[in-house]
KENU-899461 format. One record per atom (N, C-alpha, C): x, y, z; residue number from 0; residue in one letter. Coordinates in nm, 3 decimals. Example, Ala and Ser with C-alpha at 12.3 -4.5 7.8 and 13.67 -1.06 7.14 Angstrom:
! residues 2
[rec [1.319 -0.569 0.780] 0 "A"],
[rec [1.230 -0.450 0.780] 0 "A"],
[rec [1.320 -0.330 0.780] 0 "A"],
[rec [1.285 -0.225 0.708] 1 "S"],
[rec [1.367 -0.106 0.714] 1 "S"],
[rec [1.290 0.003 0.787] 1 "S"],
This chain:
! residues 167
[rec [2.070 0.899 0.305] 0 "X"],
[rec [1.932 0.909 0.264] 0 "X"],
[rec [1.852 0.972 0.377] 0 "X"],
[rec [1.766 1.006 0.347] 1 "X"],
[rec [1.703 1.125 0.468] 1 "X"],
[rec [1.540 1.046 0.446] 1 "X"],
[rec [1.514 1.020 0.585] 2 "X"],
[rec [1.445 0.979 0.628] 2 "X"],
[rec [1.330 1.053 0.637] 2 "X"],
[rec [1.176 1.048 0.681] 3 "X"],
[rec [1.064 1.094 0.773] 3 "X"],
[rec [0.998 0.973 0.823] 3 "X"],
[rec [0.977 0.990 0.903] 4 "X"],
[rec [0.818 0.915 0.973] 4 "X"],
[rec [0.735 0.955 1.011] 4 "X"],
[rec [0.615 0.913 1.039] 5 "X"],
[rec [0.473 0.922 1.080] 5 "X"],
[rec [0.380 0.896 1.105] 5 "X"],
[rec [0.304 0.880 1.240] 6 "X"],
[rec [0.158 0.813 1.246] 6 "X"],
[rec [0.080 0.857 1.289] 6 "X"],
[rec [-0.020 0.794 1.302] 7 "X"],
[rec [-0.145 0.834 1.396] 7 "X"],
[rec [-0.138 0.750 1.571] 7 "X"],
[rec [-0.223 0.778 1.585] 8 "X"],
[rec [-0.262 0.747 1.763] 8 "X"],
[rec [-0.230 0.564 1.745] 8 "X"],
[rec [-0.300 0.480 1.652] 9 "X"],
[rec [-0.278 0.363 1.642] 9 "X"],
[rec [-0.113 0.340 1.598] 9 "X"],
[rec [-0.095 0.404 1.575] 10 "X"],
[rec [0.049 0.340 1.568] 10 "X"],
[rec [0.138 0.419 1.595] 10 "X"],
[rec [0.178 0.486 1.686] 11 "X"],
[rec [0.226 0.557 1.769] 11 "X"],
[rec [0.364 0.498 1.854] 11 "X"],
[rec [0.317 0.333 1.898] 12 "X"],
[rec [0.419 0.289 2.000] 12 "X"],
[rec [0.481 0.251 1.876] 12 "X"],
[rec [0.441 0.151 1.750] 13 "X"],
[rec [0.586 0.110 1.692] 13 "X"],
[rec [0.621 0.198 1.601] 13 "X"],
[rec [0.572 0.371 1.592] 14 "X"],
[rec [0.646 0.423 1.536] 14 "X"],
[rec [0.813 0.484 1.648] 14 "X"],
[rec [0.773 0.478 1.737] 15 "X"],
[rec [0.869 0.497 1.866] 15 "X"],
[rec [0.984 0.443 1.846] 15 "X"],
[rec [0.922 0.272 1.857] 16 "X"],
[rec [1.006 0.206 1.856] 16 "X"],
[rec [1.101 0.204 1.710] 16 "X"],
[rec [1.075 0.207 1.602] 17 "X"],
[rec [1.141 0.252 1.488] 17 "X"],
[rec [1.194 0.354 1.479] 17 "X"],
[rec [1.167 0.493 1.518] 18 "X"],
[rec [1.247 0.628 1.559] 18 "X"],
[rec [1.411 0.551 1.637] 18 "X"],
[rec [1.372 0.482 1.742] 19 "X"],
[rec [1.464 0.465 1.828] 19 "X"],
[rec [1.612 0.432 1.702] 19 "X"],
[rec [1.579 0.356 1.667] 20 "X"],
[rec [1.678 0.256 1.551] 20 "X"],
[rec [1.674 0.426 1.504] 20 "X"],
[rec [1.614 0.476 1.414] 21 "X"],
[rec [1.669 0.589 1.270] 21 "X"],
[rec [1.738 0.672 1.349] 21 "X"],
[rec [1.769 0.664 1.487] 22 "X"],
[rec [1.832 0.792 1.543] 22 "X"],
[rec [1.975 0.794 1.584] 22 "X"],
[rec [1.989 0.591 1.594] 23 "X"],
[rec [2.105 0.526 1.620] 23 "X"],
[rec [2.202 0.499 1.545] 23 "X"],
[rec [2.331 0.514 1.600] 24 "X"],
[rec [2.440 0.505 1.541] 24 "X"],
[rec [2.468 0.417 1.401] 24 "X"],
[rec [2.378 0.295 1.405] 25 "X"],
[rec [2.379 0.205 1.331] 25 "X"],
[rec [2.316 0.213 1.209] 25 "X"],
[rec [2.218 0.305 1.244] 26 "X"],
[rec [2.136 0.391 1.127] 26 "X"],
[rec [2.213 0.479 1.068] 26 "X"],
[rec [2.298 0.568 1.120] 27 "X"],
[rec [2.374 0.663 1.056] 27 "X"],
[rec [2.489 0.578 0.960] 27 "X"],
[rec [2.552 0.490 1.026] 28 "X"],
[rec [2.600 0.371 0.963] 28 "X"],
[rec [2.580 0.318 0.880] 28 "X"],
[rec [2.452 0.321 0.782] 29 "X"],
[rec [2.403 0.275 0.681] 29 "X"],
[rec [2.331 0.404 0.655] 29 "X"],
[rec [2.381 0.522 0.665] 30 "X"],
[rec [2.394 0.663 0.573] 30 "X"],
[rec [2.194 0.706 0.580] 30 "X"],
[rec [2.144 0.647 0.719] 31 "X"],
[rec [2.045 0.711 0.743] 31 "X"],
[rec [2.083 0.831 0.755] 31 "X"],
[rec [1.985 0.931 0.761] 32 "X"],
[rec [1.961 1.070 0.792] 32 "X"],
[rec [1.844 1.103 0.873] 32 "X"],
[rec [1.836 1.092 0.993] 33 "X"],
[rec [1.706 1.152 1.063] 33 "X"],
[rec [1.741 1.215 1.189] 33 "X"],
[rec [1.649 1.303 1.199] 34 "X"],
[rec [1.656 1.448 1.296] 34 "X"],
[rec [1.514 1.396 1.365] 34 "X"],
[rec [1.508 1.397 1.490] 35 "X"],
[rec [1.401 1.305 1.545] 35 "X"],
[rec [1.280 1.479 1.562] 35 "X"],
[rec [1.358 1.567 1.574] 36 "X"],
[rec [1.278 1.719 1.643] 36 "X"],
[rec [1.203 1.733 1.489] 36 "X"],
[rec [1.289 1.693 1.360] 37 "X"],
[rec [1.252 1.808 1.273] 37 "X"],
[rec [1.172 1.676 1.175] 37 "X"],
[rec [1.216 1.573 1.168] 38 "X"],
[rec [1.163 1.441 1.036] 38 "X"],
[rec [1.054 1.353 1.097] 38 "X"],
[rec [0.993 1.364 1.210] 39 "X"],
[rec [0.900 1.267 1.274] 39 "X"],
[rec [0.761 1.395 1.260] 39 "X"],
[rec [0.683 1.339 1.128] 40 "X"],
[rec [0.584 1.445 1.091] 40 "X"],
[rec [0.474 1.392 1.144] 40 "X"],
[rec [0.426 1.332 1.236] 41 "X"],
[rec [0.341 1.252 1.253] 41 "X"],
[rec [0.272 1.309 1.409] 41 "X"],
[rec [0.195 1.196 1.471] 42 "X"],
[rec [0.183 1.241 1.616] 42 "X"],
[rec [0.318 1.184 1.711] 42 "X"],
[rec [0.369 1.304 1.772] 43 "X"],
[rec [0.489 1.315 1.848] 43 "X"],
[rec [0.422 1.311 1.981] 43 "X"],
[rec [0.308 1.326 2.067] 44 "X"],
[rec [0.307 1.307 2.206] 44 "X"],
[rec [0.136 1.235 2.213] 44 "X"],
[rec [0.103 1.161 2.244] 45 "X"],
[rec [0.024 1.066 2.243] 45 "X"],
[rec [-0.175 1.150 2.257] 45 "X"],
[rec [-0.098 1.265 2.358] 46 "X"],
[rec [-0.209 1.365 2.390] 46 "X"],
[rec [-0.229 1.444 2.300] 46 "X"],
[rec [-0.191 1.440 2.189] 47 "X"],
[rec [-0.183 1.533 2.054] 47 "X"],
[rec [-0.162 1.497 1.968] 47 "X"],
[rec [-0.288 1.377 1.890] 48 "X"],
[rec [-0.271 1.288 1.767] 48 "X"],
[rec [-0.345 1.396 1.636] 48 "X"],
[rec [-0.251 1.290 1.571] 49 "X"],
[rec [-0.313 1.351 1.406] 49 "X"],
[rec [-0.347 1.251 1.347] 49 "X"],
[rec [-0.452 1.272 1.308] 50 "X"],
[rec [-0.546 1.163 1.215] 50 "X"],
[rec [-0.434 1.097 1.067] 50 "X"],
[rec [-0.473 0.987 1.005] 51 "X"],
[rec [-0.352 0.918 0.966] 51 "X"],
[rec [-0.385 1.005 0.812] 51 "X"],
[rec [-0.507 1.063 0.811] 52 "X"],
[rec [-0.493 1.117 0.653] 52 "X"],
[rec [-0.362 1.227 0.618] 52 "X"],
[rec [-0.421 1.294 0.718] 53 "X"],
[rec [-0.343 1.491 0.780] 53 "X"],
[rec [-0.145 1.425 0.729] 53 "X"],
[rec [-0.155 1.306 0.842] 54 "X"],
[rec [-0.017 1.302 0.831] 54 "X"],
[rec [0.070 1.225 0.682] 54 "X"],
[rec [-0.036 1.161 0.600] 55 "X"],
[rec [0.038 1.102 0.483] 55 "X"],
[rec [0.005 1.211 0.365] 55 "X"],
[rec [-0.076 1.312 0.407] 56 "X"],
[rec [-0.092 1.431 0.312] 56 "X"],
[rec [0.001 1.525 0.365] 56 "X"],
[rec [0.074 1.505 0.463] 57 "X"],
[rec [0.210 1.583 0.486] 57 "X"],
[rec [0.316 1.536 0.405] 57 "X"],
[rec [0.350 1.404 0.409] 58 "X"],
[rec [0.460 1.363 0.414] 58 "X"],
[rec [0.478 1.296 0.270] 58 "X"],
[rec [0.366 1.261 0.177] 59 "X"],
[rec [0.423 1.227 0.081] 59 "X"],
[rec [0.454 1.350 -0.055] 59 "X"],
[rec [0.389 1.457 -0.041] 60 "X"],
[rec [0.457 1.580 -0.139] 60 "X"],
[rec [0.588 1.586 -0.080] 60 "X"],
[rec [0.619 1.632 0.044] 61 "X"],
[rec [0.811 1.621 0.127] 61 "X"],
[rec [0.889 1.501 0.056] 61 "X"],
[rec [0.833 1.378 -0.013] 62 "X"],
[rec [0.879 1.289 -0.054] 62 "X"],
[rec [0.919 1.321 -0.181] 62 "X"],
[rec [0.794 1.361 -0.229] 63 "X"],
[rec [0.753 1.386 -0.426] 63 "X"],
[rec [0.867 1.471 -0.419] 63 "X"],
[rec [0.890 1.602 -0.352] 64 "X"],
[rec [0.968 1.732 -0.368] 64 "X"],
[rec [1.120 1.677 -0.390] 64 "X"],
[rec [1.180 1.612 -0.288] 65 "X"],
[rec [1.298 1.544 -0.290] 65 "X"],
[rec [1.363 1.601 -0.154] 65 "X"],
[rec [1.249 1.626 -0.052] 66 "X"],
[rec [1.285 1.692 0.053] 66 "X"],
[rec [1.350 1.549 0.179] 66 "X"],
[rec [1.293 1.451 0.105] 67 "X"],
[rec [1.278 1.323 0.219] 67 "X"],
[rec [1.298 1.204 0.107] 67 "X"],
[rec [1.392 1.112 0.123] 68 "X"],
[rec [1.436 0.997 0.008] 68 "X"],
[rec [1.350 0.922 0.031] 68 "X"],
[rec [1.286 0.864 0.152] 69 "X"],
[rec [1.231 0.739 0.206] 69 "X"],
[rec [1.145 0.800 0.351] 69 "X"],
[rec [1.008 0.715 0.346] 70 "X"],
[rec [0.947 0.767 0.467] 70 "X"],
[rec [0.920 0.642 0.493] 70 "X"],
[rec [0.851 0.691 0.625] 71 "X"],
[rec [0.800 0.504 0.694] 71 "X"],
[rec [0.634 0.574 0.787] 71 "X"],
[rec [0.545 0.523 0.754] 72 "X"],
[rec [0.393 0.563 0.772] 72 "X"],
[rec [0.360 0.473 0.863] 72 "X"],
[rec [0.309 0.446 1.020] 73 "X"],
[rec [0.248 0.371 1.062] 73 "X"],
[rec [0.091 0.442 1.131] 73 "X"],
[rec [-0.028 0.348 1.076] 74 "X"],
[rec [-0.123 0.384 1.154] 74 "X"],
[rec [-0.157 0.223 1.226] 74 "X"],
[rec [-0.320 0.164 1.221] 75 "X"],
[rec [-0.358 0.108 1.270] 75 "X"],
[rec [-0.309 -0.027 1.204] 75 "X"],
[rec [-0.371 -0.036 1.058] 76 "X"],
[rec [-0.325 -0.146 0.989] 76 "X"],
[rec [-0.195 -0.133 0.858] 76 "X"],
[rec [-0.198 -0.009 0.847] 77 "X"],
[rec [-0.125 0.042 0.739] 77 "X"],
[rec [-0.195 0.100 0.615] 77 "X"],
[rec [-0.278 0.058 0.631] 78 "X"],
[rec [-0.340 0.037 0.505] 78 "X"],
[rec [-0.441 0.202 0.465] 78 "X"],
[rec [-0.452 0.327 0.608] 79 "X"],
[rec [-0.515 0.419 0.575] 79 "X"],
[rec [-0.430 0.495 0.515] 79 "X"],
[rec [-0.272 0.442 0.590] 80 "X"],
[rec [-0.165 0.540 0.529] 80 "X"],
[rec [-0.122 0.558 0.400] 80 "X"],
[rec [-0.123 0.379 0.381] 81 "X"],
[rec [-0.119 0.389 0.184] 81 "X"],
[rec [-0.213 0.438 0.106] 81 "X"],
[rec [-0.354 0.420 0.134] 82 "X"],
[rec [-0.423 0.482 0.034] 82 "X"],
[rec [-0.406 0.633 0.000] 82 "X"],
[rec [-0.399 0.709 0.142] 83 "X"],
[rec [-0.407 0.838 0.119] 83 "X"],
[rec [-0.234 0.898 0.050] 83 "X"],
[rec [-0.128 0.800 0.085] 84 "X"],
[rec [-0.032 0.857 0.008] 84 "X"],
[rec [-0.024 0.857 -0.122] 84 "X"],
[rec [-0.080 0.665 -0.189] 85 "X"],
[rec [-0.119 0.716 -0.300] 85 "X"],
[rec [-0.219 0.795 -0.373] 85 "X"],
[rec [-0.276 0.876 -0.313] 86 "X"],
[rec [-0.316 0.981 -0.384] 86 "X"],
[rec [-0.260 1.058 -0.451] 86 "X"],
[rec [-0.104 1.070 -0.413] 87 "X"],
[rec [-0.016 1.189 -0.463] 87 "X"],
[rec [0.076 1.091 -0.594] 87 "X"],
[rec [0.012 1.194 -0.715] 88 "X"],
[rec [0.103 1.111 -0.851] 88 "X"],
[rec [0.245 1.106 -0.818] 88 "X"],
[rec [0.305 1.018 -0.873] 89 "X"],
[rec [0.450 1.006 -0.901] 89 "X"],
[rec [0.512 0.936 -0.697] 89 "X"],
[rec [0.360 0.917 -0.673] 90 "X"],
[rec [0.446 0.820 -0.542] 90 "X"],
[rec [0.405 0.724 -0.526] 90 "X"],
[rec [0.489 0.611 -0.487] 91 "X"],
[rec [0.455 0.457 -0.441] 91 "X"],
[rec [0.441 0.415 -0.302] 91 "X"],
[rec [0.346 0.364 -0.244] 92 "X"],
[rec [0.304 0.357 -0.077] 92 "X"],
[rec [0.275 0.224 -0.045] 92 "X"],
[rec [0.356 0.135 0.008] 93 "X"],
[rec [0.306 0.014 0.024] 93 "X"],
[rec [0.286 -0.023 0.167] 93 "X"],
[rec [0.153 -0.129 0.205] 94 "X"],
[rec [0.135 -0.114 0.340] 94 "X"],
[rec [0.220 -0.295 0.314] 94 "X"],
[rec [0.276 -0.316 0.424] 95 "X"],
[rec [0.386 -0.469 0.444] 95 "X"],
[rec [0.349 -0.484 0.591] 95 "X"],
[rec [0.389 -0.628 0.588] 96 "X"],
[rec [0.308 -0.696 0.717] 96 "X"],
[rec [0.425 -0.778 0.758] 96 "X"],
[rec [0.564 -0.802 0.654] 97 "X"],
[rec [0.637 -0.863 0.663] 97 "X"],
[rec [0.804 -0.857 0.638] 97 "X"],
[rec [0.921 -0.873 0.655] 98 "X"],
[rec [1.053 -0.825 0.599] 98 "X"],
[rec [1.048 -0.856 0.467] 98 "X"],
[rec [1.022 -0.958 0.414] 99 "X"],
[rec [1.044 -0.973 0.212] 99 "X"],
[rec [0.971 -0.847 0.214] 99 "X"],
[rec [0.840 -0.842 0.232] 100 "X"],
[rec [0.764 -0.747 0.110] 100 "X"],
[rec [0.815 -0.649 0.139] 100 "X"],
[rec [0.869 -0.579 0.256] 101 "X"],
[rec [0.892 -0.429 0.275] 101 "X"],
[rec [1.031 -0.426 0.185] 101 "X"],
[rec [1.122 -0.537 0.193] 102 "X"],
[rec [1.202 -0.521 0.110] 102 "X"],
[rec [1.204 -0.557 -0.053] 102 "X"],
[rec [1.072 -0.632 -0.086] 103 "X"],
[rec [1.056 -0.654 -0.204] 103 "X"],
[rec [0.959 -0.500 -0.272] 103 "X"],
[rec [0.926 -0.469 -0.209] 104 "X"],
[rec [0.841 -0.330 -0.224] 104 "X"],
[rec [0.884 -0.249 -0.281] 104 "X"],
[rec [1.037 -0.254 -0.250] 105 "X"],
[rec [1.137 -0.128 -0.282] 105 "X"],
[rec [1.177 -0.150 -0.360] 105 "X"],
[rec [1.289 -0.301 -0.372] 106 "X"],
[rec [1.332 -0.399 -0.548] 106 "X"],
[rec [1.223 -0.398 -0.621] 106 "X"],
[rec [1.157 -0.468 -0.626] 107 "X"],
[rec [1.092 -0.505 -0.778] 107 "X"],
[rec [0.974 -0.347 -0.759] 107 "X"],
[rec [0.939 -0.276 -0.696] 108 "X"],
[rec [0.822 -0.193 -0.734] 108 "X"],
[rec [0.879 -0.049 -0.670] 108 "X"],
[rec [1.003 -0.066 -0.659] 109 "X"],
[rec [1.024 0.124 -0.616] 109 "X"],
[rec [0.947 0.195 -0.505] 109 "X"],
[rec [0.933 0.113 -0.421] 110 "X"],
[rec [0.827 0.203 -0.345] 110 "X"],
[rec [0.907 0.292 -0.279] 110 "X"],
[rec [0.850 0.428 -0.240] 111 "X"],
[rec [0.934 0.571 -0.131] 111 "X"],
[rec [0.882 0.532 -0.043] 111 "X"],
[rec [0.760 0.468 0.032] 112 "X"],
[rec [0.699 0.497 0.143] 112 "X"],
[rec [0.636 0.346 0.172] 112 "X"],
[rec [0.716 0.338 0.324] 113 "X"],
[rec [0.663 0.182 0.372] 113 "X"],
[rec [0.582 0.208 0.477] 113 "X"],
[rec [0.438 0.147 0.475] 114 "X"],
[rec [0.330 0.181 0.492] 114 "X"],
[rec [0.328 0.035 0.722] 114 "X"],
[rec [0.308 0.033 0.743] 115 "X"],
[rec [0.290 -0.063 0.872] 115 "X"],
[rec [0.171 0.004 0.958] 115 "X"],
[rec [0.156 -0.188 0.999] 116 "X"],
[rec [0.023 -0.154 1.112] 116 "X"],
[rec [0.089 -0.205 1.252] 116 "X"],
[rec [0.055 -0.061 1.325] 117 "X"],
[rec [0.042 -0.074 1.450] 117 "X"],
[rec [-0.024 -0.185 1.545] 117 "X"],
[rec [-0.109 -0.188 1.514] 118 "X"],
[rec [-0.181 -0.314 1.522] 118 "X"],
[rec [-0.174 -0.446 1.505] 118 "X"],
[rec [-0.105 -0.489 1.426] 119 "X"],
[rec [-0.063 -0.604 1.289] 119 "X"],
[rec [0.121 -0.637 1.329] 119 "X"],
[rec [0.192 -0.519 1.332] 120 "X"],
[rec [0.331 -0.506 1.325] 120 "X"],
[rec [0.384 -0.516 1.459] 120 "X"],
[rec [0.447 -0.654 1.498] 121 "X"],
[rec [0.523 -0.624 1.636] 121 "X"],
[rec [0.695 -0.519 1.626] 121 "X"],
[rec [0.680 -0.447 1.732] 122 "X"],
[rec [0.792 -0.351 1.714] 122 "X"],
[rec [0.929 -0.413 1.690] 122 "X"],
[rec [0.966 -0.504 1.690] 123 "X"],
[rec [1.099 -0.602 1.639] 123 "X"],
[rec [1.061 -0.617 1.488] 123 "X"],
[rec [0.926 -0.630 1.452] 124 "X"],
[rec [0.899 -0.671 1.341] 124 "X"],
[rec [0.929 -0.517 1.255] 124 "X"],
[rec [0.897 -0.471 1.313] 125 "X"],
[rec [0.873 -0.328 1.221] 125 "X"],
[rec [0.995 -0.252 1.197] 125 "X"],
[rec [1.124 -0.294 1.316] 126 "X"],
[rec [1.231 -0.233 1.309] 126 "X"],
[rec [1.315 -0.342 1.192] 126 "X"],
[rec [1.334 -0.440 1.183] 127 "X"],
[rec [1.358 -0.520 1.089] 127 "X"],
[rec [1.269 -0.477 0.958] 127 "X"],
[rec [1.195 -0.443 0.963] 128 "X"],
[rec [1.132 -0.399 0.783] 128 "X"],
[rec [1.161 -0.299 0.779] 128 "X"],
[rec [1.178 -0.209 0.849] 129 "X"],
[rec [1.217 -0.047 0.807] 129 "X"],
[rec [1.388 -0.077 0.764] 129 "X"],
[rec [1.479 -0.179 0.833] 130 "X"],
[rec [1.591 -0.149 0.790] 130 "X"],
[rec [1.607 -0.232 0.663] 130 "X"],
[rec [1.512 -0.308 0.617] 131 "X"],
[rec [1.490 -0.420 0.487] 131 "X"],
[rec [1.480 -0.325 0.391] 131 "X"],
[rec [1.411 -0.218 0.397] 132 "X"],
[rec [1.338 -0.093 0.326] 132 "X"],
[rec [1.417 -0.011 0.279] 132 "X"],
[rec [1.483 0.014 0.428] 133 "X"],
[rec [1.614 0.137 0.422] 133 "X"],
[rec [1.683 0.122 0.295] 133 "X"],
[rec [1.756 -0.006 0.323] 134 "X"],
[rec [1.878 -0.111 0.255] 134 "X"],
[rec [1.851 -0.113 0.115] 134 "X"],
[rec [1.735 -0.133 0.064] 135 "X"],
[rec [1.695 -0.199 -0.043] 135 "X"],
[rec [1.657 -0.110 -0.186] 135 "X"],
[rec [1.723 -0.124 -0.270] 136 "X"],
[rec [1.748 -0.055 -0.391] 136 "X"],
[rec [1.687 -0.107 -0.503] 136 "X"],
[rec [1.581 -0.015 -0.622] 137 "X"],
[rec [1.510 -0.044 -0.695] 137 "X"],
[rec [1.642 -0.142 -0.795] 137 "X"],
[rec [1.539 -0.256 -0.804] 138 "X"],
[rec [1.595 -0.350 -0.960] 138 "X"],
[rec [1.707 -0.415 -0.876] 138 "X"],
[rec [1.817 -0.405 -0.772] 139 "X"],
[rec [1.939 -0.409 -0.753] 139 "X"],
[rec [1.909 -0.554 -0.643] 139 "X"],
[rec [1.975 -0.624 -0.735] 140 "X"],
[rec [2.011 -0.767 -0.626] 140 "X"],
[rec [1.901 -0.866 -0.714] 140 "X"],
[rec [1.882 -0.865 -0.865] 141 "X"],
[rec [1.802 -0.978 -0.910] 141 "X"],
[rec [1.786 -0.967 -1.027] 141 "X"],
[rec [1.779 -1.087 -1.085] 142 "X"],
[rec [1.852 -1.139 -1.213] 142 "X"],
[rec [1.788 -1.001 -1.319] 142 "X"],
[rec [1.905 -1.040 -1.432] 143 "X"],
[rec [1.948 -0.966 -1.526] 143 "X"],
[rec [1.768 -0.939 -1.615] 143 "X"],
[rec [1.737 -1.050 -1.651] 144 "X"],
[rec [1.598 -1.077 -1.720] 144 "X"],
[rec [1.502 -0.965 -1.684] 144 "X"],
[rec [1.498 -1.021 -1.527] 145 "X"],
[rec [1.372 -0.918 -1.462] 145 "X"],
[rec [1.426 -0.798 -1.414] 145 "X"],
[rec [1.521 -0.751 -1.446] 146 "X"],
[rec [1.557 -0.631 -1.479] 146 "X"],
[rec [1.503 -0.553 -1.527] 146 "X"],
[rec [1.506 -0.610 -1.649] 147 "X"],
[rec [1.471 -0.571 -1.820] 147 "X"],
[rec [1.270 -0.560 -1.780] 147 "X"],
[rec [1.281 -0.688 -1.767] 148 "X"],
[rec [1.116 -0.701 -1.745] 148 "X"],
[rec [1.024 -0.593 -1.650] 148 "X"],
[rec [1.111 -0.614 -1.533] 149 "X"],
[rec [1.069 -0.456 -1.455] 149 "X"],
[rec [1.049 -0.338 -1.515] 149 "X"],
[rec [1.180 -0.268 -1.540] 150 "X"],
[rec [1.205 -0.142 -1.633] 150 "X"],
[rec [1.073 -0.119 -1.742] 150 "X"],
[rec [1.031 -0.206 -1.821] 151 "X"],
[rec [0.930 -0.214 -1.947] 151 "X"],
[rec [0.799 -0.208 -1.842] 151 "X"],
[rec [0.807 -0.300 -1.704] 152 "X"],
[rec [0.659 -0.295 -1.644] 152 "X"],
[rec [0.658 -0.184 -1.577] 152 "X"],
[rec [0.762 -0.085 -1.535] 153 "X"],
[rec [0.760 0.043 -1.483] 153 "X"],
[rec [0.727 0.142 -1.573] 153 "X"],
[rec [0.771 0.127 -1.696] 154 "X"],
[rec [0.741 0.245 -1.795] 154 "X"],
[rec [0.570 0.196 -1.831] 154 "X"],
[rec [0.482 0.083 -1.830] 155 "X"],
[rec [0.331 0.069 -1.852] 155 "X"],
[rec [0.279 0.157 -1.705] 155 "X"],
[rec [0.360 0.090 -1.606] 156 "X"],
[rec [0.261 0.146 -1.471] 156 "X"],
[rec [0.234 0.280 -1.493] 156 "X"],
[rec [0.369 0.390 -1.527] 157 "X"],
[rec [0.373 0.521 -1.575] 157 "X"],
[rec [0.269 0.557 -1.611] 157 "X"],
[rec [0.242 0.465 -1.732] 158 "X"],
[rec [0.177 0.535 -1.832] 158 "X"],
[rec [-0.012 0.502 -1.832] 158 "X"],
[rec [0.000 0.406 -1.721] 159 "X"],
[rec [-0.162 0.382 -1.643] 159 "X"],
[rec [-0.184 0.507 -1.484] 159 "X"],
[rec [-0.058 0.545 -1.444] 160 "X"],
[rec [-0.029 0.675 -1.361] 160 "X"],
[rec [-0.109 0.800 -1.450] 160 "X"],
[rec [-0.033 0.776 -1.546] 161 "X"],
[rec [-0.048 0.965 -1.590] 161 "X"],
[rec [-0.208 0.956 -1.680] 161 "X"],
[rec [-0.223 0.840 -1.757] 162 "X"],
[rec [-0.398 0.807 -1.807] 162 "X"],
[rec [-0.500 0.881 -1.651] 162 "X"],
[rec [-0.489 0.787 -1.581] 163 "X"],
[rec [-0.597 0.775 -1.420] 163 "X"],
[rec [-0.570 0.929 -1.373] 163 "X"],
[rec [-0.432 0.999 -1.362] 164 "X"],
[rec [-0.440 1.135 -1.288] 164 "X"],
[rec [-0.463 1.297 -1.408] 164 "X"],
[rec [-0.505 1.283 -1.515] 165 "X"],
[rec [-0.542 1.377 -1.640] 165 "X"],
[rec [-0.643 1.403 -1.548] 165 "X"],
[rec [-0.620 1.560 -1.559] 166 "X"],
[rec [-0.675 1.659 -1.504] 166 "X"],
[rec [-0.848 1.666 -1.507] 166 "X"],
């Protein structure tokens, strides 16, 4: 799966610290894919930030396209990164504060893009939710029922998606 990341000035150190892990052996090991020169779309040197809009209006069309399976967004709280990714139809952006949700984010609601605050997120914390995230496969690992129940609440969300984004 091919990775991106990205932040702004506020979250900068635990996007670092999460690069470190996507670049490591252990990451490749669980069929990460990241190129630290070419997939880190974000601010790369501390003296040369990009505002957190610039960078989730980069990175979630690279997502939509099928250029990038999974991204990981950190600004201050998380929360500038999700809004502005969901702007882009047909993507899911969740900001998580914790390992369930980043990994429940992905099971029960499909999310592409795990949203963290710099601020909020200690860097142990954040490297543990990115690999909760990584790992974690829509619907897969929970009962048969809410399966079913998901699938039917994914095809309404759709269809409250495509109502809200008519031209």
């Amino acid at each position: 799966m091919r990775v991106a990341i990205g932040s702004d000035k506020s979250g900068f150190a635990l996007k670092e610290a999460v690069k470190a892990y996507l670049v490591s052996e252990e990451a490749r090991a669980a069929g990460v894919e990241f190129d630290s020169g070419r997939d880190d779309l974000g601010t790369t040197d501390i003296g040369d930030v990009h505002p957190y809009y610039r960078v989730a209006a980069d990175v979630a069309p690279r997502v939509l396209s099928g250029e990038y399976d999974r991204a990981v967004l950190i600004c201050g709280t998380g929360a500038g990164m999700s809004v502005v990714a969901n702007k882009f139809k047909g993507l899911s952006a969740v900001a998580c504060e914790g390992v369930y949700s980043a990994k429940m984010a992905r099971v029960i609601n499909g999310a592409q893009v795990l949203c963290m605050g710099g601020w909020i997120v200690a860097p142990e914390m954040g490297l543990e939710m990115t690999k909760a995230f990584l790992a974690a496969e829509t619907h897969v690992g929970i009962e048969e029922w809410r399966k079913e129940w998901l699938s039917a609440a994914d095809q309404k969300v759709a269809a409250i998606e495509e109502e809200n984004f008519k031209g």
